[in-house]
LOPA-84391 format. One record per residue (C-alpha): residue in one letter; z, y, x. Coordinates in steps of 0.02 Angstrom, whole numbers, plus 50000, padded with zeros to 5 digits. Each point is the difference from the previous one (the first is absolute). Example, Ala and Ser with C-alpha at 12.3 -4.5 7.8 and 13.67 -1.06 7.14 Angstrom:
BEGIN
A503904977550615
S499675017250069
END
This chain:
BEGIN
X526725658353332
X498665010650059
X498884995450139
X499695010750141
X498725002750076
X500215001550168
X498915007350173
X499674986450149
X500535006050156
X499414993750169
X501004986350080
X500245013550171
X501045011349872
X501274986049986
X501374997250131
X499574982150049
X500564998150138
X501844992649945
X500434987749851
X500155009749831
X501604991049974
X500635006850147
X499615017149948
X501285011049951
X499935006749818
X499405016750057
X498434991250088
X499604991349833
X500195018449916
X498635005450089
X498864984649977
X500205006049801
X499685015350033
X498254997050068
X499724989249858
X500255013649864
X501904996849949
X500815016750060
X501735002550070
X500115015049880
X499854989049866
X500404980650037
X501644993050040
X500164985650116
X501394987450013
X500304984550065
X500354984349917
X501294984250057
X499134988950097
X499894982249995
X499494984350099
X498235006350033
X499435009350152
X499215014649880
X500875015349955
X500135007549808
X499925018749951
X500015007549823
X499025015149991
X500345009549855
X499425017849902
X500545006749864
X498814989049892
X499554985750107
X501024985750102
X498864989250128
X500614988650141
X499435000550158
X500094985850129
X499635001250175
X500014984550129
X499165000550172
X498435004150020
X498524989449950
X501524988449925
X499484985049931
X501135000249849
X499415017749940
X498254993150028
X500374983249902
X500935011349871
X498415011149954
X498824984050001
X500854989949884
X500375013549885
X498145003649990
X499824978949963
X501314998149880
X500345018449909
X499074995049849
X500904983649962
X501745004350072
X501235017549939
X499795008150186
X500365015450072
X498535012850009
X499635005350166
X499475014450010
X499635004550187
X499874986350162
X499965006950170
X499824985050116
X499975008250155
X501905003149983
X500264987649864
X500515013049879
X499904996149805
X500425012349857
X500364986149834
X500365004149824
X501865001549977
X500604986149908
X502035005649982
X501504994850053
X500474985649878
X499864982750068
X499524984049886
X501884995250059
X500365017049947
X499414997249834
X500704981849988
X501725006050017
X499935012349860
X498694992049846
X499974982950064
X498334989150026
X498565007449888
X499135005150156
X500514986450117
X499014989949858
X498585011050022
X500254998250174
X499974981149984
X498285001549900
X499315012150134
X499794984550130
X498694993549915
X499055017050008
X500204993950207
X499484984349975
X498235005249912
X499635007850172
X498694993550086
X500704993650151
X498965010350122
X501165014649943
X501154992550130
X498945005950144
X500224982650071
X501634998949994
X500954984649961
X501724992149996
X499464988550142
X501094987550135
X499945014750121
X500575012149852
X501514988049929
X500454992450176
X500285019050056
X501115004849842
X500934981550022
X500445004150201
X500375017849965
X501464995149861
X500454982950132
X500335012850129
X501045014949914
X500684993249870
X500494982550042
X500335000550199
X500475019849997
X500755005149820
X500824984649965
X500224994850191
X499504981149959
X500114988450147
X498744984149958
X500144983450051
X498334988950016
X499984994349851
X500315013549895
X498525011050123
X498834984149945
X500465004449827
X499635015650001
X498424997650087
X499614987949856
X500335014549891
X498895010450074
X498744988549990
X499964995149809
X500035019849966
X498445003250110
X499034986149922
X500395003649826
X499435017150042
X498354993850098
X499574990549843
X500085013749848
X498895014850080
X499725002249799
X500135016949940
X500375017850065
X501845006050033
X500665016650014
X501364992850127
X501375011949979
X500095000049799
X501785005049970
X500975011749909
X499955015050130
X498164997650009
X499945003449819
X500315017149899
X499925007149828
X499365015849975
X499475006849815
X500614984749951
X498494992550081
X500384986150146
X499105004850177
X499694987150148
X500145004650183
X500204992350183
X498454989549963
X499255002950154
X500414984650068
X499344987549850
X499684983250074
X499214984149903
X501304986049967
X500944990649876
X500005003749830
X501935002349990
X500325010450141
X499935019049908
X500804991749836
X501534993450134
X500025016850071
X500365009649836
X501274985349915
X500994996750151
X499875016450057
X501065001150142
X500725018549937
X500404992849817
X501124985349950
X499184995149843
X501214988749859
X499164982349968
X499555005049828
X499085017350067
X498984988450135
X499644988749877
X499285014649895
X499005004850143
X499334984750041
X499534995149851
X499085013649947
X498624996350145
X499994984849911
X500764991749863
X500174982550084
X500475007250153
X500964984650050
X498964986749970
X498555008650086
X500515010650148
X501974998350040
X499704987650136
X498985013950090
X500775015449966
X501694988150092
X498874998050142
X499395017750022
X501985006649965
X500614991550140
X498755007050104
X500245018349928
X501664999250010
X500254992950186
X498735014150061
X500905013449904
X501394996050086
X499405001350173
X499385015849945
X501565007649978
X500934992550130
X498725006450103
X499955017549939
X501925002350031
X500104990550175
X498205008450075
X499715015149907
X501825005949958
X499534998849804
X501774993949929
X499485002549812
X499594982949971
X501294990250045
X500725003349827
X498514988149962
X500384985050103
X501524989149939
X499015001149805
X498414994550072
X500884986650096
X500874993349877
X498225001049894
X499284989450133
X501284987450034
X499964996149794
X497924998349995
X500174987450166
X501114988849905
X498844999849877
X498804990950073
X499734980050036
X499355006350186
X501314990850098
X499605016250145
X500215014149872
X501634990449929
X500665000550192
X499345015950045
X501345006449835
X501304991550127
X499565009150153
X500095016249893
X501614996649931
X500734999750164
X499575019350032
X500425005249810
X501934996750019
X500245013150119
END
């Protein structure tokens, strides 16, 4: 793909006074315009959304595909976006960007196709999840200043553990607790955040599943690393194998995990139990929270798997708070 070369314009000629993502397509038309991509001869559409506050466009000739993505102005997730690219581009398959605006948080990326790492699962199986696997470590060379200071902290893990407590246990499942079983779960809570506190070890890309991955050329690409954070070893490896959008078979995730490492078990399953449990429980207060405050019903699909998921891991465990904690779920995964 050809880069353009393309003519700054002064911040006055851009309408700034409203949220990009609030504009209507027409208003983003004209934003292209000034920047050299004709109406006469670009086509703009826009993309599905999904749980982030940014809005997707592909922008297309008849020789070139880009995406554009707009968010509010001076966003900080456009901003993060364009940093860590410029940290991380030569040791991770990113996008190219090839124009940032930040004064209305307008980015112009390298088109990296429609077809999703689950996409790709579903039709030749796991030669790039394995890649995928063996990408980690590329993250985990970082130096951990790449993070921008960024960690998976108490405030961090106690804010994904109260958002998941509050819509998906008290409002999805409608759980009344008794004492005891609230002390539980505060125990819970507790052993989570520690374990967290104590392996700030290596940098994360956070949100390193299967729609954040995509195969283009046959090459894989990374994106939605904006938001990298430093924390356990295990966290993007439990991301990608019990990826809440795939059920892997037993002998696939044992494929996977052993190809980070070849005594997988012996060195690292006590953690990566640890780190599920936490992944798991926060993914789904995520999307009990997207369908009950933001009217986003698409991942409800996702819930009763990821339940069940969790439940098993809990009983797993000699923890005599994660082993009751399996109870109290079981009590909302009936209905």
């Amino acid at each position: 793909m050809k880069i353009l070369f393309l003519k700054r314009i002064h911040q006055n000629n851009f309408i700034s006074s409203k949220k990009v993502y609030d504009m209507e397509i027409n208003e983003v038309k004209s934003i292209l315009d000034q920047q050299g991509y004709s109406q006469e001869s670009w086509n703009l559409t826009k993309l599905s959304g999904d749980a982030s506050s940014r809005e997707y466009y592909r922008l297309k000739n008849e020789s070139e595909s880009l995406i554009v993505c707009t968010e509010e102005p001076n966003g900080q997730q456009s901003r993060d976006f364009n940093l860590i690219t410029t940290l991380i581009e030569k040791d991770i398959n990113t996008p190219k960007i090839y124009l940032y605006l930040p004064e209305i948080s307008l980015l112009i990326l390298e088109d990296v196709g429609d077809i999703s790492l689950k996409d790709y699962y579903l039709k030749n199986g796991l030669t790039k999840h394995i890649q995928a696997v063996n990408d980690i470590k590329s993250y985990q060379r970082l130096p951990l200043e790449t993070c921008q200071s960024r960690y998976f902290d108490r405030e961090k893990i106690g804010f994904e553990f109260d958002l998941a407590l509050q819509f998906f246990l008290e409002k999805h499942l409608k759980l009344n607790l008794n004492e005891d079983e609230k002390i539980v779960i505060a125990s819970v809570r507790e052993l989570l955040i520690n374990y967290y506190e104590e392996n700030k070890k290596v940098v994360c890309h956070r949100d390193y599943h299967s729609n954040n991955l995509y195969v283009k050329a046959d090459e894989l690409y990374h994106i939605d690393y904006q938001d990298m954070r430093v924390g356990p070893a295990m966290y993007d490896l439990v991301s990608l194998v019990d990826d809440c959008y795939i059920q892997f078979s037993d002998e696939e995730r044992s494929v996977l995990l052993n190809s980070f490492d070849s005594e997988f078990n012996s060195k690292y399953l006590k953690d990566y139990q640890i780190v599920q449990i936490q992944r798991t429980f926060k993914a789904l207060g995520s999307f009990a929270y997207l369908s009950i405050d933001k009217n986003k019903n698409g991942y409800l699909p996702f819930i009763k798997p990821n339940l069940k998921k969790l439940i098993d891991v809990l009983k797993l465990r000699d923890e005599d708070s994660f082993v009751r904690f399996a109870k109290i779920l079981e009590r909302g995964s009936d209905d």
